[in-house]
C-alpha positions in Angstrom: -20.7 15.4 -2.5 -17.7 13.4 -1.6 -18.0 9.7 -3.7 -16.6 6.7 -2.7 -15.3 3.5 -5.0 -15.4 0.3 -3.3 -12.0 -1.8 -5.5 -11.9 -5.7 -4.3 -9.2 -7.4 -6.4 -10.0 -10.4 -6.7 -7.8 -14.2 -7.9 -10.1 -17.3 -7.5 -12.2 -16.2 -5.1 -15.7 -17.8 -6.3 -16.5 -18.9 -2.5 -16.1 -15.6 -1.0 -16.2 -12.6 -3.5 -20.2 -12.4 -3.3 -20.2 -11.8 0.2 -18.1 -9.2 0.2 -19.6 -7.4 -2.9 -23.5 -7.7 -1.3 -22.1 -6.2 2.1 -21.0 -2.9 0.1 -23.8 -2.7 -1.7 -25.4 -2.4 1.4 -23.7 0.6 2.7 -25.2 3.4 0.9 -21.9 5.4 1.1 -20.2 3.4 -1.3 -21.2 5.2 -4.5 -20.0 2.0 -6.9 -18.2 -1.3 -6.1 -15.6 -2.7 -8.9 -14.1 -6.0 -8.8 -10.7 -6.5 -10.7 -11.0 -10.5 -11.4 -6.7 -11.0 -12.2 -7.0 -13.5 -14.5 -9.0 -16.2 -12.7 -9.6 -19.5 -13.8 -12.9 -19.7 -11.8 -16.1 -18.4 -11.7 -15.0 -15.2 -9.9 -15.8 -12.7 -12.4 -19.4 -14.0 -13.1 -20.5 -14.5 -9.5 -18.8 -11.1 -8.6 -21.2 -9.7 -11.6 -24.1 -11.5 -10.4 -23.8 -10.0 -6.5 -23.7 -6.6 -8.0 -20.2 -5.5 -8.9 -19.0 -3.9 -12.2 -16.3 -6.4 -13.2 -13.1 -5.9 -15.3 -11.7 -8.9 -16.2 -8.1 -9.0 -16.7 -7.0 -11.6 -19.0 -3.6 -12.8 -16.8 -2.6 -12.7 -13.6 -1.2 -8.8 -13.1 -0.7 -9.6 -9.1 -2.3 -7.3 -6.1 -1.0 -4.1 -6.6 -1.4 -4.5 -10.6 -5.1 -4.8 -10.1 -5.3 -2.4 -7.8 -4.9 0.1 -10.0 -6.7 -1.1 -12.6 -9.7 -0.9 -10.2 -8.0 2.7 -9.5 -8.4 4.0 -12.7 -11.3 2.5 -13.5 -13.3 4.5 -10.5 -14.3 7.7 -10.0 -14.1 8.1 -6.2 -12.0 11.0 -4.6 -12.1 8.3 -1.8 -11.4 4.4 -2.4 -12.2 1.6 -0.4 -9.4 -1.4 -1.0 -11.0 -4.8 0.6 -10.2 -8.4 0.1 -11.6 -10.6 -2.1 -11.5 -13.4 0.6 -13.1 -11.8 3.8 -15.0 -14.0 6.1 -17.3 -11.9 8.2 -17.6 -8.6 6.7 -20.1 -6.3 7.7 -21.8 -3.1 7.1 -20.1 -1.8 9.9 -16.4 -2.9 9.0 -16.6 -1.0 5.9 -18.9 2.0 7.4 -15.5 2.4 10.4 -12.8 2.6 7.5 -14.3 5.0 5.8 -16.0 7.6 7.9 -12.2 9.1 9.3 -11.1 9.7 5.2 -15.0 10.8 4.4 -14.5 13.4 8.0 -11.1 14.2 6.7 -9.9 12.9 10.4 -7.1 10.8 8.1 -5.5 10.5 5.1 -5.6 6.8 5.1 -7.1 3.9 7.2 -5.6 0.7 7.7 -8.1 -2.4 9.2 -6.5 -4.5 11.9 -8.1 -8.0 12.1 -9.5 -8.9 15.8 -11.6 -11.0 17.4 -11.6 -13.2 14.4 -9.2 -16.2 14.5 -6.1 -16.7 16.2 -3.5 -17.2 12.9 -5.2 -14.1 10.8 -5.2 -11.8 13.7 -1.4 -13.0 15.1 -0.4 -12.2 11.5 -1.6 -8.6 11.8 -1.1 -8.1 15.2 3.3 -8.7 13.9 2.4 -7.0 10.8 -0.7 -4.4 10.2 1.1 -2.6 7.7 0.3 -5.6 5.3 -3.3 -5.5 5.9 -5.4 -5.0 3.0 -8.4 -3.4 4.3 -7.7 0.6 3.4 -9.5 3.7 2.7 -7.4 6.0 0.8 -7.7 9.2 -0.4 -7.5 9.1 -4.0 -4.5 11.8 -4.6 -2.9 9.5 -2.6 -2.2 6.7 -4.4 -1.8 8.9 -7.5 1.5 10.1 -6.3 2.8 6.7 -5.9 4.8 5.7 -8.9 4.8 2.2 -9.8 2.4 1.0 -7.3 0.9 -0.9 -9.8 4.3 -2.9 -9.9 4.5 -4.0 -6.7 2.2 -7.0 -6.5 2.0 -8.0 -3.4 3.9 -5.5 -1.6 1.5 -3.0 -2.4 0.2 -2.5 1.1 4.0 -2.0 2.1 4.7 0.9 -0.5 1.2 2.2 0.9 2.3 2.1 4.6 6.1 3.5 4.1 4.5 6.6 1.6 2.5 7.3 4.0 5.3 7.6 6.4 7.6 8.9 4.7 5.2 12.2 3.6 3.8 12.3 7.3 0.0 11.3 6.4 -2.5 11.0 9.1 -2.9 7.6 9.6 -5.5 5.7 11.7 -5.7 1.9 12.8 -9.1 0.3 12.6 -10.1 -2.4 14.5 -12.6 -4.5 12.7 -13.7 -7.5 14.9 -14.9 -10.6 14.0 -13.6 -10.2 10.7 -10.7 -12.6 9.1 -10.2 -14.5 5.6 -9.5 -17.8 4.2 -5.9 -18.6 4.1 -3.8 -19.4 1.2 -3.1 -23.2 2.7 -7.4 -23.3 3.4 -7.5 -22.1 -0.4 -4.8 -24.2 -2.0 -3.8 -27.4 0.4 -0.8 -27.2 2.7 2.1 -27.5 0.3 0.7 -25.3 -2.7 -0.5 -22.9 0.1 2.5 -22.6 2.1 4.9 -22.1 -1.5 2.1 -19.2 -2.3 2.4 -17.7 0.7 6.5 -17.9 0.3 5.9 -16.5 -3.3 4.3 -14.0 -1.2 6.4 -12.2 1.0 9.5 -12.6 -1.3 7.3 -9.8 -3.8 6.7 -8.0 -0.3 10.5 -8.2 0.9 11.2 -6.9 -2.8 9.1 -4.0 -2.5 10.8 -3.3 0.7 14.3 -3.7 -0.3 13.3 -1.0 -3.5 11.9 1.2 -1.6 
């Protein structure tokens, strides 16, 4: 039987992380659901615990792709699921239509596409899926990637250009209704907008490496 880990990494996220956790703990093909708390200085790790996760607390901030794999190698799926810690809207079904075409072996990897849900989260995807970080991903996948763990947030990039680069089957998956708190929601206009900066300089990094 073909098991399925469920990794949310997770950085002050106390208003969203339950819902997320309870919604894949309600699809009985995720087989266990671990949330990599990276060093929070909230009450992430102990409201992720209390919605049902298994939670490994890291004790500073490693960055995305650093917990990531932590989650990785902390799970026992052949397949895992990679969601958001800040998802507004998830569903049974969002996580049930990322999965099914890695479970039917339709797809080596499937990457969510925001739609539906708000106008600024889905622009962003629509002018850049490959940064989404809804995946299912076969789990000799990201094994063969070296130093993914390194990337912090240009994780999702080193997962899309791989995946070209070694001509995996890769399917878009539109999940509607769905979209997540923004950094300048989370943090106020100024210290949101110098995250979000902070942001895509570790993805144009990852870029320029790879």
């Amino acid at each position: 039987m073909i098991k399925i880990s469920a990794v949310i990494p997770a950085y002050n996220e106390e208003k969203t992380i339950a819902d997320v956790v309870r919604v894949c703990g309600n699809v009985p093909l995720i087989s266990e659901i671990i949330v990599v708390d990276d060093g929070s200085h909230d009450e992430t790790a102990a409201v992720a615990e209390r919605a049902g996760a298994r939670v490994i607390s890291l004790p500073e901030n490693m960055g995305k792709g650093g917990a990531m794999m932590v989650g990785v190698k902390n799970s026992s799926g052949s397949i895992i699921v990679f969601l958001d810690a800040d998802l507004i809207g998830l569903t049974e079904k969002h996580v049930v239509d990322l999965v099914l075409p890695v479970y039917h072996d339709e797809a080596d990897m499937t990457v969510g596409i925001f739609g539906h849900g708000r106008f600024t989260t889905d622009l962003a995807q629509f002018l850049a899926p490959f940064l989404s970080g809804q995946r299912a991903v076969k789990r000799h996948v990201i094994e063969q990637i070296s130093d993914l763990d390194a990337t912090r947030f240009g994780v999702e990039v080193a997962l899309t250009r791989y995946s070209a680069e070694h001509n995996l089957r890769v399917k878009e998956v539109e999940l509607t209704d769905l979209t997540h708190l923004m950094k300048e929601e989370k943090l106020g206009m100024l210290k949101g907008f110098l995250a979000r900066l902070k942001m895509y300089w570790e993805i144009a990094q990852c870029v320029k490496k790879n």
